[in-house]
N, C-alpha and C positions, 0 to 999 in steps of 0.2 A: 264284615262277613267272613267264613270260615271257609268258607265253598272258595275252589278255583275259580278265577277270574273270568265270569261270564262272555260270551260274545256278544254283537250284533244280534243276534238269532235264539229265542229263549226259549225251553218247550215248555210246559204245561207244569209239567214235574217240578222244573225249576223255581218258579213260580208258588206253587204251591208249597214249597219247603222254607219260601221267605217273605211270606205274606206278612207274620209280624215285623218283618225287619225296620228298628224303626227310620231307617233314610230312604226308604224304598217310597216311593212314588209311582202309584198306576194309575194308569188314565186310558180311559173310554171313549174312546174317537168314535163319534155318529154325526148322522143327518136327523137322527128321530129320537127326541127324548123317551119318546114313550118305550121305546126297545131298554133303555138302562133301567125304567124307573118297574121294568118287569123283573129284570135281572141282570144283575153285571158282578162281576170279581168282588170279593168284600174289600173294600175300604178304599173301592173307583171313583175316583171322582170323572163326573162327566164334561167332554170338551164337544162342542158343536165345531164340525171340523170348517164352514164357513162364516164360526165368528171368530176363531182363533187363530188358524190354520191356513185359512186362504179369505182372502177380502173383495169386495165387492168394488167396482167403481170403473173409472174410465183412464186413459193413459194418452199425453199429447198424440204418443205415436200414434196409437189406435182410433185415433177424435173420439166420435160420440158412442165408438162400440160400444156397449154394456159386458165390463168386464166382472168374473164370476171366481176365478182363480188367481187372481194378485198376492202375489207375495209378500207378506207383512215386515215391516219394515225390524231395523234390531232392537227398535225403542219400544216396540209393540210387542215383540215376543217377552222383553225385560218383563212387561208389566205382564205379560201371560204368565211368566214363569211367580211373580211375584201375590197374583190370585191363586195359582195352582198349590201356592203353600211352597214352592220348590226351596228349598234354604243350600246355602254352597255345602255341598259335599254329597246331597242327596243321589239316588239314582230314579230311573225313569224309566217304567217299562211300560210303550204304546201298545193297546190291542183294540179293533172293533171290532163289528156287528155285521158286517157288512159280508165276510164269511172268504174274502180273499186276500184283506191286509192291507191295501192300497190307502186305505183312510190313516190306517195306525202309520203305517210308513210316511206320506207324507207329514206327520208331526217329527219322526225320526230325521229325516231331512233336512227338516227347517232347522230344527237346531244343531245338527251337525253345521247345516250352513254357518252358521250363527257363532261357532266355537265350542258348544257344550261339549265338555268332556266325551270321545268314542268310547272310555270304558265303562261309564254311566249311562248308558244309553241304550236300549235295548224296544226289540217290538218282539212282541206274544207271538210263535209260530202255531199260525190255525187260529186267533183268536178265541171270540168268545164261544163259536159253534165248535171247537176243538175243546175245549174246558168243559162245557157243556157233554160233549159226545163221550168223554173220560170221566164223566159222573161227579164232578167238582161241585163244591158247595157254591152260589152263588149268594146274590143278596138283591132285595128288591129297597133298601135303605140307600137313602141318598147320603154321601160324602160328603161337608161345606167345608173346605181345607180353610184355615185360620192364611192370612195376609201374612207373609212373611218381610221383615224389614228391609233384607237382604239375600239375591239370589245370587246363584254363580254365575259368575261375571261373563258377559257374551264380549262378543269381536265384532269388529267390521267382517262381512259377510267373508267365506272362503270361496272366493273364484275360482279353485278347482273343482268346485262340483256343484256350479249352476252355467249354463251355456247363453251365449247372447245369441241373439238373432244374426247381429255383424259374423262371429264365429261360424253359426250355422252355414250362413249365406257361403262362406268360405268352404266350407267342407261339404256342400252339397255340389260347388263347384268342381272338386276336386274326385265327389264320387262319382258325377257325369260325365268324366272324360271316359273314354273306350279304355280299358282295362282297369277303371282306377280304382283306389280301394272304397270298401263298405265301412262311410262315416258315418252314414246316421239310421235308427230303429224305429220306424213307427210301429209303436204297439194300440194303435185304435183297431176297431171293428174295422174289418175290409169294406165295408161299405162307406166308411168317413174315407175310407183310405184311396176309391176308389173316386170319391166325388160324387158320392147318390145323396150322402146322409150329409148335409151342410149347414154345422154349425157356426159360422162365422160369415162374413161379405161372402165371401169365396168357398170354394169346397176342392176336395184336392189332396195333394198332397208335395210335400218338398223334395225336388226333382235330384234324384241319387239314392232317395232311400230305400231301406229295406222293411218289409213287412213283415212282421210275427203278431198275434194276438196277446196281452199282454198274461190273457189266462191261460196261454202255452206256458208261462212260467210259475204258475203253481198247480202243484197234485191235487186229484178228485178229492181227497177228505179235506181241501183247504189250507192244507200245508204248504209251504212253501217250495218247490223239487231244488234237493241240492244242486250245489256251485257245479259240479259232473254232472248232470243233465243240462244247466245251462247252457254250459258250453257245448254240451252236443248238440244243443238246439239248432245253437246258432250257427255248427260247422252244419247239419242237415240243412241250412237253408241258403249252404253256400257264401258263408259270413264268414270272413275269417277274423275270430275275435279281438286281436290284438290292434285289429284295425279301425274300430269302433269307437266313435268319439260323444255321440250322444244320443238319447233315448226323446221319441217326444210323442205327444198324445192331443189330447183338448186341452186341461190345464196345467199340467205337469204332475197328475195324482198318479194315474196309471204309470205314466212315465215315471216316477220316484218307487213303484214297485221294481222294476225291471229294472232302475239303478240300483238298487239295495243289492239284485240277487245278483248282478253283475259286477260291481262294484265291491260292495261292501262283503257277499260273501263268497264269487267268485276271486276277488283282487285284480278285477278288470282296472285296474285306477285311471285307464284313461278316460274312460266313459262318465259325461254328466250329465245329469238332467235335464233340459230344455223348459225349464219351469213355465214360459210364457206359452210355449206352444203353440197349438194354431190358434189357440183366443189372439194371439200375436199374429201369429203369423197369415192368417187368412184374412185378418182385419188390416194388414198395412200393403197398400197396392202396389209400392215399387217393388215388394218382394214376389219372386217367381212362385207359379203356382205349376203346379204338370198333373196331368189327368190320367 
């Protein structure tokens, strides 16, 4: 490419000037075929963000929970990346349908976890209702990306930016003492937050944290609000950001948006994900619940 080295963050414009590029790799994070097979990006191929993305099943910790957001393992993503077409050297720009990002981002995520290249890496800002609302050509043809023999090579996962429960447990400890700092963000609806709406054994929330809604952190057209409103968010709600260790939600989707904008384009770098979240955390009884 000729363009300066893209970020994390890609707009619409950018996109559209590299549509032929031939390493470029885009992809269409949904829940519903039927939204791609109307209109998507030209040359999208489509990802169901719960067959590729996040995985279905149960976990010793959780016993018989019925889990909905598991983290796919790096053998799983290999062979994702190697249906995706993805070949070493490609790049990857996530966007969905979904009209806030949280979907495209959790695929950003995963493979950051994973090792994929950060400056190959990229999610649509605004997705497809931003492309769409800028009058961009779309396509209602399906992608079938060709098997590639060889992707770019993953890692054992990067434990700086997924969070363990053991971790949490420590730092909700440390935010419950009288004056102590703000480690952790629940960005659910206040009413999961408050213990009405209870998705899990338990209903609740993990005792120290803070609340913001996670669509406090994108703009009404769907865009994403810059790394400077982030952070003013979080000093308005009496967060002092540098003290912040991790984000967490239901499955760790929402929570992987509020790490991107924190993380990835604020340069919060202490903050992780909590990928298991309360699919974890409300499913395992020795861990504290607060109301």
């Amino acid at each position: 490419m000729n363009a300066a080295q893209p970020g994390p963050l890609v707009s619409d414009a950018w996109v559209a000037d590299h549509l032929s590029d031939a390493d470029l790799r885009i992809v269409h994070v949904s829940t519903d075929r039927k939204i791609y097979d109307q209109a998507h990006l030209p040359g999208a191929i489509f990802v169901d963000l719960h067959a590729d993305l996040a995985k279905g099943g149960q976990r010793p910790e959780t016993g018989t929970a019925k889990r909905m957001y598991l983290v796919p393992s790096r053998e799983d993503v290999t062979e994702t990346l190697t249906r995706w077409g993805v070949a070493p050297g490609d790049r990857i720009v996530f966007y969905d349908d979904a009209g806030q990002g949280r979907h495209a981002i959790r695929g950003y995520w995963l493979l950051r976890l994973y090792g994929f290249p950060a400056e190959r890496l990229h999610v649509l800002d605004g997705g497809l209702g931003v492309w769409q609302t800028e009058g961009r050509v779309t396509s209602a043809e399906a992608t079938e990306p060709p098997r590639v023999e060889a992707t770019e090579r993953l890692h054992e996962r990067d434990d700086s930016l997924i969070a363990t429960a053991e971790q949490v447990l420590a730092w909700s400890r440390e935010a419950s003492q009288p004056g102590g700092p703000t480690r952790l963000l629940d960005v659910r609806r206040i009413d999961e937050f408050l213990g009405g709406d209870v998705r899990a054994a338990r209903g609740g929330r993990i005792a120290g944290a803070r609340h913001r809604l996670f669509t406090d952190f994108v703009a009404p057209d769907g865009r994403l609000r810059p790394a400077a409103d982030a952070v003013a968010i979080l000093e308005g709600s009496g967060v002092n950001p540098g003290e912040l260790r991790a984000t967490y939600c239901q499955g760790g989707i929402r929570a992987a948006l509020v790490w991107f904008v924190l993380r990835e384009l604020a340069g919060l770098t202490e903050v992780r994900n909590y990928a298991e979240s309360w699919e974890e955390w409300g499913n395992r009884p020795e861990l504290p619940v607060e109301k």
